[in-house]
C-alpha positions, 0 to 999 in steps of 0.5 A, a space after each residue: 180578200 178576207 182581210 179587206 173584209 177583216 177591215 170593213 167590219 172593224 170600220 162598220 163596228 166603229 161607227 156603231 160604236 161612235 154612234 152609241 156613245 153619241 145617243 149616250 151623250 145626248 142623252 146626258 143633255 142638260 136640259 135644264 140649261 136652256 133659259 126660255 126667252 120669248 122673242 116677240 110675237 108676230 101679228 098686226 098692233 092695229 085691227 078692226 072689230 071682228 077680223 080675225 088674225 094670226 098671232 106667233 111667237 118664235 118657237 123653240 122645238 121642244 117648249 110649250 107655249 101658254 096664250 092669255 089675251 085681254 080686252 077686246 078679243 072674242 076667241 082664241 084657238 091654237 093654229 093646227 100643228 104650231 105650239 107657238 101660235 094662235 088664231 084671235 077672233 076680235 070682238 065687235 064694238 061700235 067703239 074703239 077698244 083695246 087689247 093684249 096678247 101674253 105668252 109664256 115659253 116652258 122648256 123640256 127642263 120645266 122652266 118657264 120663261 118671263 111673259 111677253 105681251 103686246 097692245 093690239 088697238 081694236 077700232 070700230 065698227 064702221 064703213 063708208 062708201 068710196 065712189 065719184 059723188 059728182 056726175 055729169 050726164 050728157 044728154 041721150 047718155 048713160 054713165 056707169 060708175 062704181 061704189 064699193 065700202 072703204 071696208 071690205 074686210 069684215 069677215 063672213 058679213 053681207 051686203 045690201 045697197 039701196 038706191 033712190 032718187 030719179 036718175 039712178 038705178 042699180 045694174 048690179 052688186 045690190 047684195 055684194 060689196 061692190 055697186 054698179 050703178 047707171 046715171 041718166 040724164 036729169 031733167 034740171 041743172 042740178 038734182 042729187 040721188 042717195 046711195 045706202 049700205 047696210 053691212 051686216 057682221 057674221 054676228 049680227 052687227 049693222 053698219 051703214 053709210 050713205 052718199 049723196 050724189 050730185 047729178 047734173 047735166 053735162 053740156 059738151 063745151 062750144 069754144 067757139 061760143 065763148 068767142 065775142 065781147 066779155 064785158 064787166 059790170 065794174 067801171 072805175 069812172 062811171 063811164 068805161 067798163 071792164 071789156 075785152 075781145 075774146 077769140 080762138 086761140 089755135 094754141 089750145 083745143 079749148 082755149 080763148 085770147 082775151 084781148 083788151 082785157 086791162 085796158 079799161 085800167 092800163 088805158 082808159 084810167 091811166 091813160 097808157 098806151 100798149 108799146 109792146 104787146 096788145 093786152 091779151 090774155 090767155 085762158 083755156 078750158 079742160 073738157 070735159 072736167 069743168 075747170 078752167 086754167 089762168 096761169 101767171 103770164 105777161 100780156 104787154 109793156 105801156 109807155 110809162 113804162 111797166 110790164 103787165 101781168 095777170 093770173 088766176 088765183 086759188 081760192 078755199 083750196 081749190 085745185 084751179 081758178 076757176 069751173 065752167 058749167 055750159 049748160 047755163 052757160 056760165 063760168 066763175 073766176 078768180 084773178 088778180 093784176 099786177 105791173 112791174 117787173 122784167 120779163 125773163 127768157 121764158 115770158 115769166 118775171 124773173 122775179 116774182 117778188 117784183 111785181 106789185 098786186 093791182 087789185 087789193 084783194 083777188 077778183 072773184 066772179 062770174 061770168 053768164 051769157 047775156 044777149 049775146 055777150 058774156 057779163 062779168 059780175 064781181 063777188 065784191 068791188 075791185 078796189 084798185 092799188 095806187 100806182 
């Protein structure tokens, strides 16, 4: 028994022993040694006027680190319990400005490290106001929306929205970043309403935007309405004019046949008949957007022979051929006719680049109920290709 106890404490005296010579080594440490090198600083390049943002280097336990900043930066303050970071207050500018932060490392030997720098892009003060800026109201409704700044990051800053024109009024949010506004029904086809934003800065800085709203009325689409005669006001020899039979077509909830609708062409000026397929054309209305789809398709072969095709064409970027506005109740469209080609498998050409245009330029125009029918009238007159 005592010599086990013999060994424990011969085991326990060595440890201390290895223990002291190792505090003993450490405290030979060549402190000197360490060559500082700052590794980059973390933070965003591109900020707004007046954020506020955290900026940190890779710190090394024992080294001190110096900031310096440049440009447009307001304030700066270490961020509690980080020798390697800072708090940056930017300042407010109604133009774009720049920016540096440098910092420097000092090791626990006193060297100091080459300064490293980043560019920060501070931009502008501004805002604008994101929301629909095109109502349609259907009558005896009330249609909520809601508008918030593109900005919501303004520190400490307030809000105040403005409202004016007949047929909007403020629910809620007159004071706070987002807007909640109702739509009535207007007493005209078409009026408009202004929305303002003020936004003030936590240091006194204005900024403000404005909207201009359209607010029309919204008269729910009657498909049934649009079935009967369309005729155009365009005639190639004075006497037959563009016309065409629409009714249902129980393939779409708001679509039309259009049928006849090149046979003022194909049959009255050329003098061909319809061999396979009668001529008509498919197009159908999305409800309640306002927007109408014409897409690429065949509508027969003549005994000359040829295929024949129509579509709608995208006009100035637009996002469909044509829009409808039912309260009028009128609809613009814009087309174009071809012939020639096969039909594949798919009732699509095989080959697009086979078809010859019709019409030199697209026919852009618009339709208006008259007396029980629907009048096509062209923007500028179709001048037709020769066959």
């Amino acid at each position: 028994m005592k010599i086990k106890l013999i060994d424990i404490l011969g085991v326990m005296l060595l440890g201390m022993i290895v223990l002291f010579s190792s505090c003993e080594e450490k405290d030979d440490y060549d402190y000197d040694a360490i060559e500082p090198v700052v590794q980059g600083i973390v933070g965003p390049v591109t900020v707004r006027g007046s954020q506020i943002f955290d900026y940190r280097t890779h710190g090394r336990g024992g080294s001190t680190y110096e900031f310096v900043t440049t440009g447009a930066i307001d304030s700066f303050t270490p961020i509690d319990g980080e020798a390697y970071g800072i708090t940056v207050d930017f300042k407010e500018s109604f133009d774009d400005a720049d920016a540096t932060i440098t910092v420097t490392e000092t090791t626990m030997g006193g060297k100091v490290s080459e300064p490293y720098t980043i560019n920060i892009a501070v931009t502008k003060l501004r805002i604008a106001i994101s929301g629909n800026n095109d109502i349609s109201v259907q009558p005896e409704q009330v249609v909520k929306q809601e508008y918030v700044p593109d900005f919501l990051n303004y520190p400490g800053a307030t809000y105040e929205w403005k409202v004016t024109g007949a047929w909007a009024s403020i629910v809620s949010g007159a004071n706070e970043a987002k807007l909640v506004v109702d739509y009535i029904y207007p007493d005209t086809p078409l009026d408009s309403i202004m929305i303002e934003l003020t936004v003030t800065t936590r240091r006194g800085s204005i900024i403000k935007d404005e909207l201009k709203v359209y607010v029309k009325q919204f008269c729910p689409l009657v498909i049934e309405e649009m079935a009967g005669v369309w005729q155009s006001t365009t005639t190639l020899d004075g006497a037959n004019f563009q016309m065409a039979n629409a009714t249902v077509n129980e393939d779409h909830e708001y679509g039309l046949n259009l049928t006849g609708f090149l046979d003022f062409l194909v049959v009255d000026w050329w003098g061909e008949n319809w061999v396979e397929g009668d001529g008509t054309a498919v197009v159908s209305f999305n409800e309640p957007d306002g927007t109408l789809n014409f897409p690429l398709q065949w509508i027969g072969q003549s005994d000359y022979p040829d295929n024949y095709w129509v579509r709608g064409i995208l006009v100035d970027d637009a996002a469909y051929p044509g829009t409808y506005d039912f309260c009028v109740p009128s609809f613009r469209i814009s087309w174009q006719a071809y012939y020639g080609g096969e039909v594949g498998p798919d009732g699509l050409p095989v080959d697009e680049d086979a078809l010859t245009q019709i019409f030199t330029n697209t026919v852009t125009g618009t339709f208006t109920e008259v007396a029980g029918k629907w009048i096509f009238v062209a923007d500028t007159p179709q001048v037709i290709e020769k066959k």
